[in-house]
C-alpha positions as CSV (number, residue, x, y, z in Angstrom):
1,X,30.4,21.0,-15.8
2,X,29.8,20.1,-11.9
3,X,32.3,18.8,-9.9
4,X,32.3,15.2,-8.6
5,X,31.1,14.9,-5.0
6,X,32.0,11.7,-3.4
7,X,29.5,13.1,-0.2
8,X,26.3,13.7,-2.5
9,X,25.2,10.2,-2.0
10,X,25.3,10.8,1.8
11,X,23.6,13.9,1.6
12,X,21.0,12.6,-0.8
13,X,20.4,9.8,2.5
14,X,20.5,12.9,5.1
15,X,17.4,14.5,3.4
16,X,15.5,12.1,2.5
17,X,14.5,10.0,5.6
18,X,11.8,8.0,3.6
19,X,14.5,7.0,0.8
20,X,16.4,5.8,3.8
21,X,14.0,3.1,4.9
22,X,12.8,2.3,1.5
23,X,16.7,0.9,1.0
24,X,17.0,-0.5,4.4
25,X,14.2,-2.8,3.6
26,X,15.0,-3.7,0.9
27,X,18.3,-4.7,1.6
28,X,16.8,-6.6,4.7
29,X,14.2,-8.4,2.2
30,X,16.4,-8.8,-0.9
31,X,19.1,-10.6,1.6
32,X,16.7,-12.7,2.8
33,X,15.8,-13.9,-0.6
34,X,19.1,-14.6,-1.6
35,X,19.4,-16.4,1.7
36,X,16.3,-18.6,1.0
37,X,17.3,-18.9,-3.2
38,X,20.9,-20.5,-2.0
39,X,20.2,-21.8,1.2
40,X,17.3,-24.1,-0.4
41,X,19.4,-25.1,-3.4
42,X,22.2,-26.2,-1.3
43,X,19.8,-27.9,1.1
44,X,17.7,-30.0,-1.4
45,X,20.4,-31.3,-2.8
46,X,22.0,-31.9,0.3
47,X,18.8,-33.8,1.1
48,X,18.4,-35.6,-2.3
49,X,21.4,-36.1,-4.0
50,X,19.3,-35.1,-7.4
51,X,20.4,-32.2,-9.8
52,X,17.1,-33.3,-11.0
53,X,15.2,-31.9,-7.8
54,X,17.2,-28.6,-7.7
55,X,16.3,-27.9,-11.6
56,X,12.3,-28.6,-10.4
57,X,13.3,-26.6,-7.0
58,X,14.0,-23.4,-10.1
59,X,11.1,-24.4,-11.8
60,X,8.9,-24.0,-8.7
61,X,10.2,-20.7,-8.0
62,X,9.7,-19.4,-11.8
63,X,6.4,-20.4,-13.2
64,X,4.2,-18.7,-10.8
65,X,6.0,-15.4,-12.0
66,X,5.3,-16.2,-15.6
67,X,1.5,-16.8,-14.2
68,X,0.5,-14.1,-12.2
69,X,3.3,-11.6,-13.3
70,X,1.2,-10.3,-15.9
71,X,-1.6,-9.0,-13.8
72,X,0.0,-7.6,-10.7
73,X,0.9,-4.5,-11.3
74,X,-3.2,-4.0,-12.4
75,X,-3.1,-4.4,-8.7
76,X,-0.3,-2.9,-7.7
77,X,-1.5,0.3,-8.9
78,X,-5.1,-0.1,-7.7
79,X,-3.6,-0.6,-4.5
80,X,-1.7,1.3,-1.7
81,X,1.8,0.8,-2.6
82,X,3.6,1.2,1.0
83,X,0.6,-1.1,2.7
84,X,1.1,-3.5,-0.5
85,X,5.0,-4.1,0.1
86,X,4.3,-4.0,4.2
87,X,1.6,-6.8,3.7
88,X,3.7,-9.1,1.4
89,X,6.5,-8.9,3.6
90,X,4.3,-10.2,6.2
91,X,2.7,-12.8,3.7
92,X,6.1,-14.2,3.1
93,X,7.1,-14.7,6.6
94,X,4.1,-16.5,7.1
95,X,4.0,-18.5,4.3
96,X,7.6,-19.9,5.2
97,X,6.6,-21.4,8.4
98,X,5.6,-24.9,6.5
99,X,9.8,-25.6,6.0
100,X,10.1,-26.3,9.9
101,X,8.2,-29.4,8.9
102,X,10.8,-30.5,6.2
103,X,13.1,-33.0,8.1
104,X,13.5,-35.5,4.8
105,X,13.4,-36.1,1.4
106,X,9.7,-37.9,1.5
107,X,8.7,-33.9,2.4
108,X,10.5,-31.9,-0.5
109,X,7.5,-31.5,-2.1
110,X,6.5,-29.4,0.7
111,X,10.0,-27.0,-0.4
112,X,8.0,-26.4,-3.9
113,X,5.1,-25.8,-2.9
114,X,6.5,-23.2,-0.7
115,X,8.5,-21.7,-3.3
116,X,5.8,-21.4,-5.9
117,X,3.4,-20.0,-3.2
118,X,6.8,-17.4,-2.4
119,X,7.2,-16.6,-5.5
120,X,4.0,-15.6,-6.7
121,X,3.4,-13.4,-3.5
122,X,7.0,-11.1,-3.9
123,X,6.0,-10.7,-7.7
124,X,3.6,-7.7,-5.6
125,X,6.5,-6.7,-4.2
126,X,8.7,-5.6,-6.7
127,X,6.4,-3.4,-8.8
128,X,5.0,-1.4,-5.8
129,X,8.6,-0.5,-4.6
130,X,9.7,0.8,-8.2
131,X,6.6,2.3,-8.3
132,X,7.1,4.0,-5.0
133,X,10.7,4.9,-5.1
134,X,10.2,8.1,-7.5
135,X,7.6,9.5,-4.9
136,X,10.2,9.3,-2.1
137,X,12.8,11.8,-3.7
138,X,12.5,14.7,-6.2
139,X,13.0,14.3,-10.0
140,X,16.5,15.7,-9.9
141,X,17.8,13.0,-7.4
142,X,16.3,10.0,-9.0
143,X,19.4,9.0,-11.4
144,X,21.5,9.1,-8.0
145,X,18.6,7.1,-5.8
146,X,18.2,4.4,-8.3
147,X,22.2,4.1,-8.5
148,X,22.1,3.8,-4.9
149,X,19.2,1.4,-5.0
150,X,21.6,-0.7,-7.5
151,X,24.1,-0.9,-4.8
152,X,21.7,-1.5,-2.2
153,X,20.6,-5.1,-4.5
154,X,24.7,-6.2,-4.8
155,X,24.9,-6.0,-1.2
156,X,22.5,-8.1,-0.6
157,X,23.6,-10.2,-3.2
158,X,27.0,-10.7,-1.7
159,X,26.1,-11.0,1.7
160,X,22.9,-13.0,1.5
161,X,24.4,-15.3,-1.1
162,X,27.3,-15.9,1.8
163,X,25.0,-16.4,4.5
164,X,22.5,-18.5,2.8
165,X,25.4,-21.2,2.2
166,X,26.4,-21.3,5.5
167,X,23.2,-21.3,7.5
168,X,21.9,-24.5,5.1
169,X,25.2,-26.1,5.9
170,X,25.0,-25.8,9.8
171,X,21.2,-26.1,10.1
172,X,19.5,-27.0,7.1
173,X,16.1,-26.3,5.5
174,X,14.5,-25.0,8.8
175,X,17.1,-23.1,10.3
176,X,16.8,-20.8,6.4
177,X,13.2,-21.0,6.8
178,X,13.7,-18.9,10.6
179,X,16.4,-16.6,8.9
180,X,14.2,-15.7,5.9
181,X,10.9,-15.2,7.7
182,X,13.3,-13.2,10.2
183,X,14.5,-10.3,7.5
184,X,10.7,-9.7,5.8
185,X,9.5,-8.8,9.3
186,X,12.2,-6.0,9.7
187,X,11.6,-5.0,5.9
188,X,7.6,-5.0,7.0
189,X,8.3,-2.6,10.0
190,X,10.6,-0.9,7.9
191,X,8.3,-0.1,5.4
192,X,5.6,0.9,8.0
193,X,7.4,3.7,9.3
194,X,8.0,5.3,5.7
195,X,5.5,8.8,5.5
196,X,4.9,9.3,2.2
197,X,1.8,8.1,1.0
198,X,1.3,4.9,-0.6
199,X,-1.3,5.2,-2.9
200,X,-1.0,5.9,-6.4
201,X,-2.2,9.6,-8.0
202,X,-4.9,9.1,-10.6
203,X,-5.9,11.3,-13.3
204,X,-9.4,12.0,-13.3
205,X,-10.9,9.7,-16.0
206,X,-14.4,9.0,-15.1
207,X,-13.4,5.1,-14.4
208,X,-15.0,5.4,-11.0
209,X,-18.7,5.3,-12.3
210,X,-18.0,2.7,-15.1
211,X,-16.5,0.3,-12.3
212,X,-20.4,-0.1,-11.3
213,X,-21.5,-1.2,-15.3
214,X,-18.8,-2.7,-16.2
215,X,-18.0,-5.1,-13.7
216,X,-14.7,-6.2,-12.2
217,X,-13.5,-8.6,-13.9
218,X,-13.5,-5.8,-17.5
219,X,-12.2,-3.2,-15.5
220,X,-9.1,-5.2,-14.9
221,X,-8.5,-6.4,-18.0
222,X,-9.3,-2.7,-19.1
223,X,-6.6,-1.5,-17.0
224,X,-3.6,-4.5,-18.4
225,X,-4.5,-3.0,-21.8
226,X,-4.1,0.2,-20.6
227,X,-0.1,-0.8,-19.0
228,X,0.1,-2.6,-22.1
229,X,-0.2,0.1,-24.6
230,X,1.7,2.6,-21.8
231,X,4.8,0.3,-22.5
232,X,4.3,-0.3,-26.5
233,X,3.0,3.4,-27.7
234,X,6.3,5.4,-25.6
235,X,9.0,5.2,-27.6
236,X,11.1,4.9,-24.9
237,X,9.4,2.5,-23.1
238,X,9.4,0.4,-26.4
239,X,12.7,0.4,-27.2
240,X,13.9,0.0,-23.6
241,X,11.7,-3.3,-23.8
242,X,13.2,-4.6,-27.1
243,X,16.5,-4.3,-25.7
244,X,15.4,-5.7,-22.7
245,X,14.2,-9.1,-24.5
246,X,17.5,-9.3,-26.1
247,X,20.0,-8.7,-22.9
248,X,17.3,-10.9,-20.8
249,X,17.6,-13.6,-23.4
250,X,21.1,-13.7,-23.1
251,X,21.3,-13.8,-19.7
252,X,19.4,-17.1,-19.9
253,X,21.9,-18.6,-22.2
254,X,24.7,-17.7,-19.4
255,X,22.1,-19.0,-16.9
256,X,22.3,-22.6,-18.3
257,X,26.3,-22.6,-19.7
258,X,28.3,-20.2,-17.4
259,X,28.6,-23.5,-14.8
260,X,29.7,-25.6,-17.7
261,X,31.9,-23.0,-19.2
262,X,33.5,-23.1,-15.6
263,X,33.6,-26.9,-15.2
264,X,35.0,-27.4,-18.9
265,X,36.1,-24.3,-20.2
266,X,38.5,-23.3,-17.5
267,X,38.6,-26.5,-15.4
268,X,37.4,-24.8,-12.3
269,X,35.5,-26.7,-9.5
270,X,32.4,-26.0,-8.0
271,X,34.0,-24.1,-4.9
272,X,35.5,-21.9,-8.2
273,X,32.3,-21.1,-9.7
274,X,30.4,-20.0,-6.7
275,X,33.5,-17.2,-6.6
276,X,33.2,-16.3,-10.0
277,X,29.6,-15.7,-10.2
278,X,29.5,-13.8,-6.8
279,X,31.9,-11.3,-7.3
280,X,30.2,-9.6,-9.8
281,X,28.2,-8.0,-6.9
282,X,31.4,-6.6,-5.4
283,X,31.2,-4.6,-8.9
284,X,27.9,-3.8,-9.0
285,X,28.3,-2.0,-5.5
286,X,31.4,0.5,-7.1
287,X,29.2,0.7,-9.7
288,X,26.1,1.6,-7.8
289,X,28.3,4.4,-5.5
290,X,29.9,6.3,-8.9
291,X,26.3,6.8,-10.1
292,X,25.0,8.5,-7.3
293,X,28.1,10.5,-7.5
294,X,28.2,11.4,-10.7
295,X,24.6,11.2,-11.7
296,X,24.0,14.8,-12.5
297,X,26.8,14.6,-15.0
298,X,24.9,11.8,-16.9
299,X,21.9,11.4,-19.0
300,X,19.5,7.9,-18.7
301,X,19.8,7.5,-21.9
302,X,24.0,7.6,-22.2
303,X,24.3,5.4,-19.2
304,X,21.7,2.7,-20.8
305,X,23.9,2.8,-24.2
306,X,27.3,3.3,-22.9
307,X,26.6,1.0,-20.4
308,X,25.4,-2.2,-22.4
309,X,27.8,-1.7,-24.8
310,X,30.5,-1.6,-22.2
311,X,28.9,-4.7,-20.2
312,X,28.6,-6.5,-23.9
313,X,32.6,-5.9,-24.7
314,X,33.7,-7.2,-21.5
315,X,31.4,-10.6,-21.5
316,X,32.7,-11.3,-24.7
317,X,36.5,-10.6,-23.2
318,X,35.1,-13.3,-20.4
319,X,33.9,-15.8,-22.5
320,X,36.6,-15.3,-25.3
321,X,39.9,-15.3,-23.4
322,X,40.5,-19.3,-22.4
323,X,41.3,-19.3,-26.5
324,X,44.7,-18.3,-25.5
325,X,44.7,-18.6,-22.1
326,X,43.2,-21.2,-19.9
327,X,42.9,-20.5,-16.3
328,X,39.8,-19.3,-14.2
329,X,41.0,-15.9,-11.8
330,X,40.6,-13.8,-15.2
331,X,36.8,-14.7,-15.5
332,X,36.9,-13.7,-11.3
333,X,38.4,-9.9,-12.7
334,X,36.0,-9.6,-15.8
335,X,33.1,-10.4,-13.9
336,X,34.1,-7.9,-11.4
337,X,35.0,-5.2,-13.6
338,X,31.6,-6.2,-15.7
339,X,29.4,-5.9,-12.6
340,X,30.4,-1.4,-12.7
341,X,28.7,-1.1,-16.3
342,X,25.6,-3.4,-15.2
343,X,24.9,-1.0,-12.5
344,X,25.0,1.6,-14.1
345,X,22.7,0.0,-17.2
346,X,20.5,-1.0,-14.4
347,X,19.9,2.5,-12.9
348,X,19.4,4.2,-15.8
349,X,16.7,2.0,-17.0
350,X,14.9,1.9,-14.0
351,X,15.1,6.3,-14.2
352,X,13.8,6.1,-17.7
353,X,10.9,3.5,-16.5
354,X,10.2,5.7,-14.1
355,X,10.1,9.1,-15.3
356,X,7.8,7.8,-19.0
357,X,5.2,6.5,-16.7
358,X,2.3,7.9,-14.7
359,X,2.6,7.6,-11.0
360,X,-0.9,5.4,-11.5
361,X,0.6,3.3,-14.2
362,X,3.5,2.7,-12.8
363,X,2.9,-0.4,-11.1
364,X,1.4,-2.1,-14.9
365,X,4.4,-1.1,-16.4
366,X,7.1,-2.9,-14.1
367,X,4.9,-5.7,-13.9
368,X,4.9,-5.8,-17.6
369,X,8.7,-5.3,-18.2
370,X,9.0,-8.4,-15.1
371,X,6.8,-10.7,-17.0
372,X,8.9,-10.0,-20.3
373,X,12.2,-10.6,-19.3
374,X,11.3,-13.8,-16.9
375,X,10.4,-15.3,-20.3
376,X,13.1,-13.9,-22.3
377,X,15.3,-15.7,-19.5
378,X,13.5,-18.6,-19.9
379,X,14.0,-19.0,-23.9
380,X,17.7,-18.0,-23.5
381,X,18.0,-20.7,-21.1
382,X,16.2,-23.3,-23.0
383,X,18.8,-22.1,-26.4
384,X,21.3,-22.9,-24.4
385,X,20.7,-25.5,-23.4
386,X,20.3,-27.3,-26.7
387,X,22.5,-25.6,-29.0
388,X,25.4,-25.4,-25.8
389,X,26.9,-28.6,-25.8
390,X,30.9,-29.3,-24.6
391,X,32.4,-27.8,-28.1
392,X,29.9,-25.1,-28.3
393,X,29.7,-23.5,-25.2
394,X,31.7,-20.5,-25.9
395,X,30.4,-19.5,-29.1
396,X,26.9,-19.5,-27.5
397,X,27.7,-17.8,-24.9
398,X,29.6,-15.1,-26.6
399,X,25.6,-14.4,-27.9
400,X,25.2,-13.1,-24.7
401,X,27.8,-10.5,-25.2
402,X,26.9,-9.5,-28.5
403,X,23.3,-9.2,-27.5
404,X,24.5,-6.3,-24.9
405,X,26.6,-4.7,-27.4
406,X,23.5,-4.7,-30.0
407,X,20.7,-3.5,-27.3
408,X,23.7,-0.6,-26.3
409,X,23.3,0.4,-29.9
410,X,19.6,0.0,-30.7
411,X,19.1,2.5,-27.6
412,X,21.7,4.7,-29.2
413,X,20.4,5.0,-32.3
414,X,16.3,5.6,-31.3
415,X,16.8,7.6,-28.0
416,X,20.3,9.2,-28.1
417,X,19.1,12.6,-29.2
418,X,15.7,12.8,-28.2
419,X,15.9,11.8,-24.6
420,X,14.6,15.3,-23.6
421,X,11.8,15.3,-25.5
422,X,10.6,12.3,-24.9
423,X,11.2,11.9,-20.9
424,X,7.8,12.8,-19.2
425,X,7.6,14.2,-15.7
426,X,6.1,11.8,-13.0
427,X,3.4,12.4,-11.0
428,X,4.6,12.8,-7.2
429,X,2.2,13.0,-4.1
């Protein structure tokens, strides 16, 4: 059995220049959009003084994901992936200018629009860089590079999160707007120095010369079918979906009821909360570095199991405690301690995505698996927030828990022994 290497992590950054940049943007990009995502909460409610305009301020954000989610990875995968996530970047920058004009609460509705037109360009984004991350290392290394790419998303949880409260509180609305636009221009030139081609490898399928008969508008809904039955006729893919919809629909139920739970369960205050929910990225970065360590001593498949039902066990021990003991700095632990097992969940999903996918499919598939879980999220959210009232909050959230612990097994039983036969090799450039 191989020896643990804390340096392998490092080295895997040494040799692989365009892995390097690939996280740096990100990490740029994905802090910026936590900076926007708190910085704009805070400052609309600053501005209004309505829990009512931060719940549309959500909504504006969401629904163009749930719209146009479901056919871009088609382009995605038509397109260059590297020019795709260096023109978006650019897009968004752009496209936040509008904000400096926001000075009062008779031009909020300038925030939404903004944040639906946001949100339905970065839903390009996110498919071409999963797409793209298995062509910037070799098979072997992609457990370890998409542990380190977990880490990469915690940090920019932790510090974006940070930043975005403070830069609403000393300059408001436009001063985000400058910091935001600010990071995707770095991840743009980030991305633009990457080498590795961008575009996607097709097979040979004769699709070239049907194009002209068929026209465009059948081609592309051709090519969704085509994702579509990719995800539903791989048994891996499949089952990682199912349990998807059942962890995603979960973590909309703790969505709507975690604040609550803190607020009446544990009698924390707002200040409270914001601790609670942000340390679980503290977590998720030791969780992220002991992947890339010990990845080759792990299968996908293990760390998707083992994971969830580890991630399921200590949710419930979060939600379950205040029963005999009512005080908030044990929730802070658990959802530290929680934050190891999601990386690792998180990681070995995206390796098992990756490597039961065609490099030209690729793009379909995570758009796919986006578009599923944004409205799993959404139906967990709307459970809870009928059926989680004062009295009910911790039984309903405890679903939450037991729906990790349930997906764990699911994967166990339909993938823990045929993992080998049933991983596929992707196509690299």
């Amino acid at each position: 059995m191989p020896s643990v290497d804390l340096r392998s992590p490092a080295r895997l950054l040494r040799r692989a220049p365009d892995l390097r940049l690939l996280f740096g943007a990100g990490l740029v990009s994905m802090t910026g959009d936590y900076v926007l995502s708190v910085g704009l909460a805070y400052s609309v409610y600053a501005l209004t003084g309505s829990t009512l305009a931060s719940a549309a301020a959500l909504l504006a954000a969401f629904v163009p994901q749930v719209l146009v989610g479901s056919v871009a990875g088609v382009f995605v995968d038509r397109w260059d992936r590297k020019r795709t996530m260096v023109v978006t970047n650019l897009l968004l920058a752009v496209g936040l200018l509008p904000l400096l004009f926001v000075t009062g609460t008779h031009q909020i509705w300038l925030v939404y629009v903004i944040l639906a037109v946001q949100s339905a360009i970065e839903v390009f984004f996110s498919p071409a860089e999963q797409a793209f991350l298995p062509r910037v290392v070799a098979d072997a290394d992609l457990v370890a590079a998409n542990g380190l790419n977990s880490q990469v998303r915690n940090v920019a949880r932790l510090v974006g999160s940070g930043l975005g409260g403070v830069i609403a509180a000393t300059g408001g609305i436009r001063a985000v707007a400058v910091a935001d636009a600010i990071t995707f221009l770095v991840a743009a030139l980030l991305v633009a120095r990457i080498r590795t081609a961008g575009r996607a490898v097709v097979e040979s399928t004769g699709e070239e010369a049907a194009d002209v008969v068929r026209g465009r508008v059948a081609v592309l809904a051709e090519e969704w079918r085509v994702g579509f039955r990719t995800v539903t006729s791989n048994a891996v893919l499949r089952t990682l979906m199912i349990a998807m919809l059942i962890t995603s629909t979960g973590e909309g139920i703790m969505g709507t009821l975690f604040a609550p739970y803190v607020r009446h369960v544990l009698h924390g205050s707002g200040q409270v909360y914001g601790v609670i929910t942000g340390v679980q990225a503290v977590g998720g970065v030791i969780g992220g570095f002991v992947v890339a360590v010990v990845a080759e001593r792990w299968s996908p498949v293990t760390m998707v199991w083992i994971g969830s039902i580890l991630f399921g066990l200590i949710d419930l021990a979060i939600f379950l405690y205040p029963l005999l003991w009512v005080t908030p700095w044990p929730a802070a632990v658990g959802m530290i301690v929680v934050g190891l097992p999601g990386a690792v969940v998180v990681a070995g999903t995206m390796t098992l995505y990756q490597r039961n996918t065609t490099d030209e499919r690729r793009g379909r598939v995570f758009s796919l698996i986006s578009l599923a879980q944004a409205v799993s999220v959404v139906v967990g959210a709307t459970l809870g927030g009928f059926l989680g009232g004062p009295t009910g909050i911790m039984p309903i959230l405890a679903l939450q828990g037991v729906g990790y612990v349930v997906a764990g097994l699911l994967v166990l039983a339909r993938l823990g022994d045929r993992q080998a036969s049933l991983d596929l090799t992707p196509t690299r450039s």
